[in-house]
N, C-alpha and C positions, 0 to 999 in steps of 0.2 A: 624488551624496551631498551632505545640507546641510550648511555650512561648521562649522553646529554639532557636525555628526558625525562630521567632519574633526578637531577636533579631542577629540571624546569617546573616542575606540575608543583614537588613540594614550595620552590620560592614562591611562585604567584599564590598559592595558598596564604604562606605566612603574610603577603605582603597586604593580604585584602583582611587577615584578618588583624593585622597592628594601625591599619586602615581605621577598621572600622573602630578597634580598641579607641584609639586617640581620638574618635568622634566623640566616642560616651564621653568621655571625660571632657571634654570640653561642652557638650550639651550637657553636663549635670552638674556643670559649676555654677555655682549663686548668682542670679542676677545682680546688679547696683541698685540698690533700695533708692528710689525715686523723693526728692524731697517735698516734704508737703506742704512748707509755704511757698512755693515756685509752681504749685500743680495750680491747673489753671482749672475754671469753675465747670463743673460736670454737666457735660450738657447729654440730652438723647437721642440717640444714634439708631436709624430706622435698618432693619434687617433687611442684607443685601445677598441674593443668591443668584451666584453666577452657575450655570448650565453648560457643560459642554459634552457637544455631543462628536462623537467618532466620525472622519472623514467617510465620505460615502467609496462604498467599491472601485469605481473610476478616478476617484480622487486618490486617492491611498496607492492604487497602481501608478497614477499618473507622478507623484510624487518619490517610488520609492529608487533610488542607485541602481541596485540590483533590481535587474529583470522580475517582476512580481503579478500574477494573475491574480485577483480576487474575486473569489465569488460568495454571494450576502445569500441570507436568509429567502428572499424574492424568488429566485432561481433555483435554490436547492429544491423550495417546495413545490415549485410549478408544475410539473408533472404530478405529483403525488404521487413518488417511484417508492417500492416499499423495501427498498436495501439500496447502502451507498455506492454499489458498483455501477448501478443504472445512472444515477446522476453525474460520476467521473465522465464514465464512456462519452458524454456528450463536450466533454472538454477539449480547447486546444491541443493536439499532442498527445490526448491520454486513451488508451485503449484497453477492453478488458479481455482477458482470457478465458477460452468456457462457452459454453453454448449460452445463448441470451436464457435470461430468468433463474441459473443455475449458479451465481456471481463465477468467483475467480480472480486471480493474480491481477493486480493493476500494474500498468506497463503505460513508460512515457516514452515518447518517439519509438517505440515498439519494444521497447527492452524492459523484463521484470526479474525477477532471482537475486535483489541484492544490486542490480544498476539502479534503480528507481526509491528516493528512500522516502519513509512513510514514517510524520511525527504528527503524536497527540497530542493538544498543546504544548507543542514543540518539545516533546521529548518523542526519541524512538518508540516504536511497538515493541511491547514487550514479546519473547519468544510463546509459541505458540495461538496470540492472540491474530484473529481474521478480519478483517475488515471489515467484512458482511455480518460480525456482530453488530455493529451500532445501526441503528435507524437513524431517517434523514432526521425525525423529530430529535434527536438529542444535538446536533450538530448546527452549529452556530453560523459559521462560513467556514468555505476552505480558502488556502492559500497556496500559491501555484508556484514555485522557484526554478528557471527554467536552467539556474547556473549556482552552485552552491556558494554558500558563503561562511567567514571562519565561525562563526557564532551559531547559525544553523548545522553544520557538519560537512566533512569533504565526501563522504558515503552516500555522494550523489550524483554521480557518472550523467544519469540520464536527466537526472534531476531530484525536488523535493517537493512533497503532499503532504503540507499541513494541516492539519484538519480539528479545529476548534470546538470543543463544546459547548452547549447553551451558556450564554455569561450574565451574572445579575445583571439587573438594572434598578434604580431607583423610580420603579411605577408598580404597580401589582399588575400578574398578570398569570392568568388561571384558565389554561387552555384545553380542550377534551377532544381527543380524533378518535371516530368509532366506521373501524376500517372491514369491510369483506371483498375479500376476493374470492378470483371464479377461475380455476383454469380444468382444463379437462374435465369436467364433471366433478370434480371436487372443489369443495368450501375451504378456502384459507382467512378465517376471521383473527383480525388483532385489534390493540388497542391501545392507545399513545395519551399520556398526559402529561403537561408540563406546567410547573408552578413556578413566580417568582414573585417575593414578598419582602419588601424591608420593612427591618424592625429596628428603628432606633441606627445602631452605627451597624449592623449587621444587614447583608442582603443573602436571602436564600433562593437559591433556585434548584429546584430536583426536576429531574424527567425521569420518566417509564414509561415501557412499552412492554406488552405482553403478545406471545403471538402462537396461533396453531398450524400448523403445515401438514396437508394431506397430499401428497403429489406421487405421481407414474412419473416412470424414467424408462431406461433401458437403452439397447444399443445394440446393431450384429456388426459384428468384429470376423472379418475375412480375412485368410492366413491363405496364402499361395506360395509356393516355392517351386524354381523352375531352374534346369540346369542350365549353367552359363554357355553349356559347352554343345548342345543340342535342342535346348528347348525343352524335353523334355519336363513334365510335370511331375512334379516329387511326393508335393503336400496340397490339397486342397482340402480346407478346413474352413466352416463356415459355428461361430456360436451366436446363436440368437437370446438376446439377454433382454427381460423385462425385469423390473423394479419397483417397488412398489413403499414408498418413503412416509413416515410418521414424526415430524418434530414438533415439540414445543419449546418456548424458552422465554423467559423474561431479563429483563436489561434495565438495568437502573443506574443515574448517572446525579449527580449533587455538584451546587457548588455553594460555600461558605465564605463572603467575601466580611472582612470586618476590614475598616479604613481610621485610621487615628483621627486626632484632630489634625488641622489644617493640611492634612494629606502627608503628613509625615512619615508615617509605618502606614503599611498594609497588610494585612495576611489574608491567603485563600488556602482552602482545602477542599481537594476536588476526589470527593469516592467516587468506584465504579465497581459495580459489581455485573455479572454475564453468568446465565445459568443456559442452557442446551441441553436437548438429552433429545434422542430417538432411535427409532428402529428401521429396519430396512431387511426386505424380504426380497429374494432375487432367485429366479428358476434360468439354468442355463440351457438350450439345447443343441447340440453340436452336430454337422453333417461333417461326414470328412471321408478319406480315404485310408488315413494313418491317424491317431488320435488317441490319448492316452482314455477317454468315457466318452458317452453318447449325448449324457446330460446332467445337469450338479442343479446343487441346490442351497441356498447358503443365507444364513438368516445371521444378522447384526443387528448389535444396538450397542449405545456409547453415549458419553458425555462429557461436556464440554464447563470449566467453570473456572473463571475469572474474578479474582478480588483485590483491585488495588486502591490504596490511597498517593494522590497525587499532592504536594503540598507547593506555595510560594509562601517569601516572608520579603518583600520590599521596605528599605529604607531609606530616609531622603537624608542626604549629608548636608549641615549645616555652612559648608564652606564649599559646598557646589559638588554635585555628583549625584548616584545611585546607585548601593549594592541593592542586589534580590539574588535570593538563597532558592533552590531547589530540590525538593528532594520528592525521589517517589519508591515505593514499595511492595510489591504485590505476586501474587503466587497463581501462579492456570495449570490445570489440572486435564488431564485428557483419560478417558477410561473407555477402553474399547474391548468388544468380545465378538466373535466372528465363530461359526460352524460351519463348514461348508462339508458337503456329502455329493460324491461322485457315483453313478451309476454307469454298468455296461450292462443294456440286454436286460436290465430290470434290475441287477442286482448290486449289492452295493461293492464296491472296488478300492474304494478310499474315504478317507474322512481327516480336514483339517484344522484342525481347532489352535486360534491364534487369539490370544490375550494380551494387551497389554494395559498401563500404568503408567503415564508420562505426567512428571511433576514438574516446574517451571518455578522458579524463586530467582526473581528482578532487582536488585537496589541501586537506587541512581542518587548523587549527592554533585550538585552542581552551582557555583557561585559566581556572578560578573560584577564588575563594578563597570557604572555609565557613567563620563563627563560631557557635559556640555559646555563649550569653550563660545565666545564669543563667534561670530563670524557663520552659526548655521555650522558648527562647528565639532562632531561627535565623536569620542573616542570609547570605548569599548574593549577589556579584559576579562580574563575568567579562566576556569578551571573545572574537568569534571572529573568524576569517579563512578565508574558502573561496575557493576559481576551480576555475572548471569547464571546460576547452577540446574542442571537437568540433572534428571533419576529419573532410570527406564527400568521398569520392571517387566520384561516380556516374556510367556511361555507358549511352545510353539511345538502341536505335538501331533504326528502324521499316524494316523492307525494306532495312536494311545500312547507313542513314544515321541521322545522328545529326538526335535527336527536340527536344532543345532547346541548340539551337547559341548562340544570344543569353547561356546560363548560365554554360555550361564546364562541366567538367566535375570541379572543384574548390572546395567548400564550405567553410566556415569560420568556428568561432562561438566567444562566448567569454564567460563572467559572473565578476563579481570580489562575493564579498559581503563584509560588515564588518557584525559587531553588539556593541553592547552593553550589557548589563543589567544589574540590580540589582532582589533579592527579598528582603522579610521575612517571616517566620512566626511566630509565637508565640501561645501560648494565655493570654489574655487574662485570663478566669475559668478554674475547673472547669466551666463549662457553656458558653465560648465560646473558638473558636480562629480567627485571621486570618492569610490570606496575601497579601501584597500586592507587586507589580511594577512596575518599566517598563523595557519595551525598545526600544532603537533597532536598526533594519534598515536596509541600504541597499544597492542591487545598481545593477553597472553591466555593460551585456550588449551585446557588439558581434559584428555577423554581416553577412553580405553579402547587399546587397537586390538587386531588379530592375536597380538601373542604379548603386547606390554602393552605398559601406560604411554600414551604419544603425548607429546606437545609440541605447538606451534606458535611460534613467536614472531609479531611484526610490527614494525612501526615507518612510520608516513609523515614527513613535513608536506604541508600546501598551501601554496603562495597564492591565493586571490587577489582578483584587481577589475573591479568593475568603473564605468565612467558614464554618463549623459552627457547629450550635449543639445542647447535648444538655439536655432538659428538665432535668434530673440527671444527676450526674457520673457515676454508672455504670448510666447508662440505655440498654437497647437501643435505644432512638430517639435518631434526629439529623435534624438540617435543615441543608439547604446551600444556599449561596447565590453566584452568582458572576459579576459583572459584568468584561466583556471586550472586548478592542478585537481585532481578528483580520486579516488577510486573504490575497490568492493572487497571485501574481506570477504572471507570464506564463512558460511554458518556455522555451527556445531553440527548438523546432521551432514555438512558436506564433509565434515572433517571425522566422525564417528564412522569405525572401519566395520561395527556390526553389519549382518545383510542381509537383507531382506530378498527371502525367494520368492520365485514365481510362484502363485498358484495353480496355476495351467501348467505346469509342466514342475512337478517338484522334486527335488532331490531325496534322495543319492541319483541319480542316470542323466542323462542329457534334457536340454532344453532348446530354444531355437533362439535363433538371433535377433529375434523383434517378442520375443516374450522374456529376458532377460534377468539373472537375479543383480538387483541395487547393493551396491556397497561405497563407506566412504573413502578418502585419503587422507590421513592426517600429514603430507606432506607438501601441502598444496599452497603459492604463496599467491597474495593479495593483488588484484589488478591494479594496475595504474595509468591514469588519462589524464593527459594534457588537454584541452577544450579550449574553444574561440567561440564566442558570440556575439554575433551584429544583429540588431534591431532597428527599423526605421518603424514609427510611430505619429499616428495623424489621429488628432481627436477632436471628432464632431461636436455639434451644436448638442445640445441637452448629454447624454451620456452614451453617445457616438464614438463609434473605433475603427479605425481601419489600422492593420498592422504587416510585418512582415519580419520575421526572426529566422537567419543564416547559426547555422551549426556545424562544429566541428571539431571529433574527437579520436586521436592517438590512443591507444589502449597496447598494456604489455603486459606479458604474464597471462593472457587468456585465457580463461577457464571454460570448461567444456566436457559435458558427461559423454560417453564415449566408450563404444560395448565393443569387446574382446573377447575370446575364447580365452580362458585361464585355467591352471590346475587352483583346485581351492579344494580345503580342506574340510568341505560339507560334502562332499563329494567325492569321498577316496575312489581311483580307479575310473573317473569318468569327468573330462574336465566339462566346465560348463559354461555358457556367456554369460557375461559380468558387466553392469555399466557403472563407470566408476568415474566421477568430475577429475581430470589432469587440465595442466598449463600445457598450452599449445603450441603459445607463441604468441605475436601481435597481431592486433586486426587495426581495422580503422571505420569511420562513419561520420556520415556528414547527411546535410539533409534542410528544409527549408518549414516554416511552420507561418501558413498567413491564417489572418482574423478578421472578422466583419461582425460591426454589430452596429444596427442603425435602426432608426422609425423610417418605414416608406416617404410619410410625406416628407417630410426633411430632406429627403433626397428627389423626390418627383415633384413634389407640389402636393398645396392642398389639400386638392382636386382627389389624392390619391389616398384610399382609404387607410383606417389608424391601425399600420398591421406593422410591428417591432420582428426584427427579421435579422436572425443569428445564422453565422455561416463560418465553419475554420477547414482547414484543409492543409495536413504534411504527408510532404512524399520523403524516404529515408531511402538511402545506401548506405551500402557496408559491405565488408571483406575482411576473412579470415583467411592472413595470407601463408599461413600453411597449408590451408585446404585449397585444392584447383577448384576453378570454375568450372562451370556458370553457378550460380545461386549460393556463391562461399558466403553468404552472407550469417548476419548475428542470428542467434538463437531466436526463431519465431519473433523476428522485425518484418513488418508487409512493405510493399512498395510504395504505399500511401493509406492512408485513412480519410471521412472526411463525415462532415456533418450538414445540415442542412434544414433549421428549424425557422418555424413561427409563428406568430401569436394574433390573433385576430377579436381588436374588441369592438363587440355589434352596438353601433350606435344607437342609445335610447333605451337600452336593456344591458343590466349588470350579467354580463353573459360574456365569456371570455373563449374562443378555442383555440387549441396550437397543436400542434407534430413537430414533430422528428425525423429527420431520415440518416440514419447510420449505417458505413458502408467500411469493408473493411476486405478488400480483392484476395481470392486464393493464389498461394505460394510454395513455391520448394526452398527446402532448406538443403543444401549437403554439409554435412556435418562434418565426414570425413570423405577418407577418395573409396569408401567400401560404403558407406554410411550416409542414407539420405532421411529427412523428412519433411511432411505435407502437412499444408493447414489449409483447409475450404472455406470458402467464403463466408462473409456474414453481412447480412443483408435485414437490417431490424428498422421497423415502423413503431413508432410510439406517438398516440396523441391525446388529448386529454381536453375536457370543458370543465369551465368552474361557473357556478352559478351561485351569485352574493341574495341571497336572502332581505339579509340586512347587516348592518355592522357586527354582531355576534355569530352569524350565522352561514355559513356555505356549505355547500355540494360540490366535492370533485370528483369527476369519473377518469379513468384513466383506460387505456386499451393500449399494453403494453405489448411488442411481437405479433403484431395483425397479422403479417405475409410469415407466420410461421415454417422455417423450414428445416430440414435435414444440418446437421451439423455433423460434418465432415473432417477428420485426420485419419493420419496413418505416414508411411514410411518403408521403408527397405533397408538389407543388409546383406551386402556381400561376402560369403563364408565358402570354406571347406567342410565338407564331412571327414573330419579326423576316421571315419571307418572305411567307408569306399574312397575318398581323395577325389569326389565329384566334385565341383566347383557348381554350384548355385548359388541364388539369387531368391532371399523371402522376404514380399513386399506384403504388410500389413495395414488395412483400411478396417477402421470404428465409423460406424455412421450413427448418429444418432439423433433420435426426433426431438422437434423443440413444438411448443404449445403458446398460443394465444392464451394471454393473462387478462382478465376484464377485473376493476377494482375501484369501488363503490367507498368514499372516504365522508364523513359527516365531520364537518369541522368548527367547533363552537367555543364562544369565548364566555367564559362563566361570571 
């Protein structure tokens, strides 16, 4: 941390809290006792309840400085997709990684790993928690940030996913989803219920879900290597891998809203608890010509669990203002055990038995104060405090011995961050409104290297400034504009110098250059982008959109895992390849994101039936300019994405159907000028009918991945064999099958 920001975090601290000190004392001084020959004659006063309800989704977007998507409750459930990755993928911009029905990394404008940041009610994910824990049923709306801002965080290169829990309301409301799926010939049945009840000045609302998972997987994975220098064939290696998966897990999510009198104080408390656990059985078969076994065999099971309390405490200032206090707390737990058993010829050859114990303890303490000044007028300060602590407990032991003795068997990592900022808002004219920021960041992250304890220290100012502009004050058009400073810190596991071997190829002796063993760098510093955003925006009749959003972003420092031949010390006498995250150098990317959302008739007429029709499409570039072309581009970013949905209600019958079409074209990556890789296509159908009963009552079906297909990666690396000094070349392709999900949702209001 800069010594300037040493002392910056502690002043805003004290300043909010002699702030808020000098409120009490002037809110708890004695009113003026009222004289009672001057009181005039008591008359009665009829009870007046004023109602306000939350801007609708277009409205809130249409309204907000900063570039902002919103999507409601309406849309998240429309499909009745049964994990949050299916509902992103259909997003402006957002794309997900992984074979359809399997989730994975979510990724804006095609970049995930830390470009792309992800807040629960606006606070970061805690370390090791997935996405694909929450069901849509617990999730309130998301929120779409296409350009960071000081208040939300600058740890958003590509952008920010906020994504909101169910929130009270003052209505009762007692809802029961009795969910089975169908894929491959197995039953995947869950079950979702969500409550909200006020009681006097308290509002409760709890959700659960409970769910069973029976699924097939697997994959063949083809290994070829071919000399650079004649063609010749080295390694032809083919393993056919089936899988065979067991989860269960229940998810429980609360919110405790209590509000003062006249909306003075507020406090909420938001628990969350996440339990996982399953098994996984996998037989491998190998054809080859060279190969270390014929065929393996490797049985897992692990678990997963999550317990945090999330808290606010809002206060209204007497003399004009708003602090709210933040704090959150919570520990995830990851326990995994692995056997795998290698066979040549029948007999056994190998045996690798890998355990570990990863503990996760999160504390966040974060406080702003809001003024509202005359004029539409908003200013905004604040301060946080987070630390993050890991403990890996891992034993890793090859034919009954242990596999890296030089580690131990006891890991240990830890980040302390501090920020703080200052934003203003206000609308300038009736045809201009400005937002503007800066925030200080600064992390300090200490973990154990190869041979000492490492640590790594950085810190980041970032200047934000967003702006609108409407030709006229009540014009469906706007333009947006937003210059930004952004970047991505490194994780603890990118920074943790432990390594994880290959299984396919294990040490002590060699391995190949597309089966590589993982290790960190704790020397690795923080990316940083400057960003540009232009927006033009046109909004239809009823909650119509056409849009069109210009990107573009500088980035330095670039990070990028990146496999090497190395002497390493699992391995005396036999060095081995290594992929390890280093800084590159600069890249850069730019790129184009349009949006369509309308009712047919509103745009054809009448005439033309009642079908609401969603359509977005971004093409992206980039370049890593120390890598040569063609394809230097970012880490698995495609050349476009694109959606294409709709909704068709049959007149005269409560009977609703819509699709999806999601597309996402195959690419190369070159990583480096020895170093390429592949991502295949993805090509997914989802569509869905709901049929309303009655007001308590509906049926949705869903038919998620119709045109099921092969999910495709792989890759290359160009090497020497340190023993004969042949120069080859081993390209690696995974293919693997994806499945038709059919899923039967009974949806009932109690």
């Amino acid at each position: 941390m800069s010594r300037f920001g040493r002392v910056l975090v502690p002043c805003i601290g004290a300043a909010l809290l002699a702030l808020h000190a000098g409120v009490d004392a002037q809110t708890s001084a004695p009113a003026p006792a009222a004289s009672s020959a001057s009181a005039p004659a008591a008359t009665e006063l009829k009870r007046v309840e004023i109602i306000a309800e939350r801007p609708s989704d277009m409205q809130e977007r249409r309204a907000s400085t900063a570039a902002k998507i919103v999507i409601g409750r309406e849309e998240i459930e429309r499909y009745g997709d049964s994990n949050l990755g299916d509902v992103l993928k259909r997003l402006p911009g957002v794309t997900m990684q992984g074979r359809p029905g399997r989730g994975g990394n979510i990724r804006m404008r095609g970049l995930g790993s830390g470009y792309t940041q992800i807040l629960l009610d606006g606070q970061r994910i805690p370390p090791g928690f997935s996405i694909d824990s929450l069901t849509p049923e617990q999730i309130e709306r998301i929120e779409i940030l296409r350009a960071p801002t000081a208040e939300t965080g600058a740890r958003a290169i590509a952008g920010t996913i906020n994504i909101i829990t169910r929130e009270g309301f003052n209505k009762h409301i007692n809802e029961l989803r009795l969910i089975a799926g169908w894929e491959n010939d197995h039953l995947q049945p869950s079950l979702a219920w969500t409550r909200n009840e006020p009681m006097g000045p308290f509002i409760v609302n709890t959700s659960l879900s409970v769910f069973g998972q029976d699924r097939q997987s697997g994959s063949t994975t083809t290994t070829v290597d071919r000399s650079l220098v004649d063609d010749t064939l080295l390694l032809d290696q083919t393993d056919i891998g089936t899988v065979h998966e067991k989860r269960q897990g229940v998810h429980a999510s609360g919110r405790l809203q209590w509000r003062g009198e006249q909306g003075i104080e507020a406090v909420t408390l938001m628990p969350l608890l996440i339990y996982g656990s399953g098994t996984t059985q996998r037989h491998g078969q190998a054809s080859t010509l060279l190969a270390p076994y014929d065929s393996s065999d490797t049985a897992g099971d692990g678990s997963f669990t999550l317990a945090r309390l999330n808290g606010q405490w809002n206060h209204r200032v007497e003399s004009g203002g708003r602090i709210e206090t933040k704090f959150g707390l919570g520990q995830g737990r990851t326990v995994s055990a692995s056997l795998r058993n290698e066979m040549t010829g029948g007999q056994l050859t190998r045996t690798l038995d890998d355990r570990s114990d990863i503990v996760d303890r999160n504390l966040l303490l974060a406080s702003k104060f809001t003024r509202v000044f005359e004029g539409d007028h908003t200013f905004v300060t604040g301060a946080e405090g987070e630390t993050n602590r890991r403990s890996e407990s891992r034993t890793t032991l090859q034919d009954g011995a242990p596999l890296l003795v030089d580690f131990g068997d006891n890991v240990s990592a830890s980040s302390l961050r501090f920020a703080g900022f200052a934003q203003d808002e206000w609308s300038l004219t009736p045809q201009w409104a400005a937002h503007a920021g800066l925030r200080w960041e600064g992390i300090t992250t200490r973990g154990s290297g190869e041979s000492e304890e490492a640590t790594n220290r950085s810190s980041v100012w970032t200047p934000l400034m967003h702006a609108v502009w409407k030709p006229e004050p009540d014009s469906r058009d706007q333009v947006r504009f937003s210059l930004t400073r952004s970047y991505r810190s490194p994780t603890l596991q990118n920074l943790i110098a432990r390594p994880r071997i290959s299984t396919r190829w294990p040490a002590p002796g060699p391995n190949t250059p597309t089966q590589p063993d993982y290790a960190g760098n704790p020397a690795l510093k923080p990316e940083l982008a400057t960003g540009v955003d232009v927006a033009v925006e046109r909004y239809l009749a009823g909650s119509g959109l056409l849009s069109a959003n210009l990107f573009h972003r500088q980035i330095q420092n670039f990070m990028r895992s990146q496999t090497t031949l190395e002497t390493v010390s699992w391995s005396p006498g036999q060095q081995r390849y290594v992929s390890r995250p280093q800084n590159i150098g600069d890249a850069v990317m730019q790129g184009i994101e349009l949006e369509a959302k309308f009712r047919l008739s509103d745009v054809v007429g009448d005439a033309a039936p009642r079908v609401d029709v969603r359509a977005n499409a971004s093409m992206f570039r980039s370049r890593v300019k120390s890598v040569p072309g063609p394809d230097n581009r970012l880490d698995q970013q495609p050349d476009y994405t694109a959606n294409l949905g709709a909704d068709y209600r049959v007149p005269g019958l409560p009977f609703t159907l819509g699709g999806n079409l999601n597309w996402t074209p195959a690419y190369d990556t070159r990583v480096s000028e020895v170093q390429t890789a592949y991502q295949g296509r993805k090509l997914v159908i989802d569509a869905y009918a709901l049929w309303i009963f009655n007001p308590t009552l509906q049926l949705r079906v869903t038919a998620s991945n119709l045109n099921p297909r092969d999910y495709a990666t792989g890759g290359s690396v160009d090497s020497v064999d340190p023993q004969t000094a042949v120069a080859y070349r081993e390209t690696s392709t995974n293919t693997a099958p994806t499945y038709l999900n059919l899923q039967f949702k009974l949806e009932m209001k109690l």
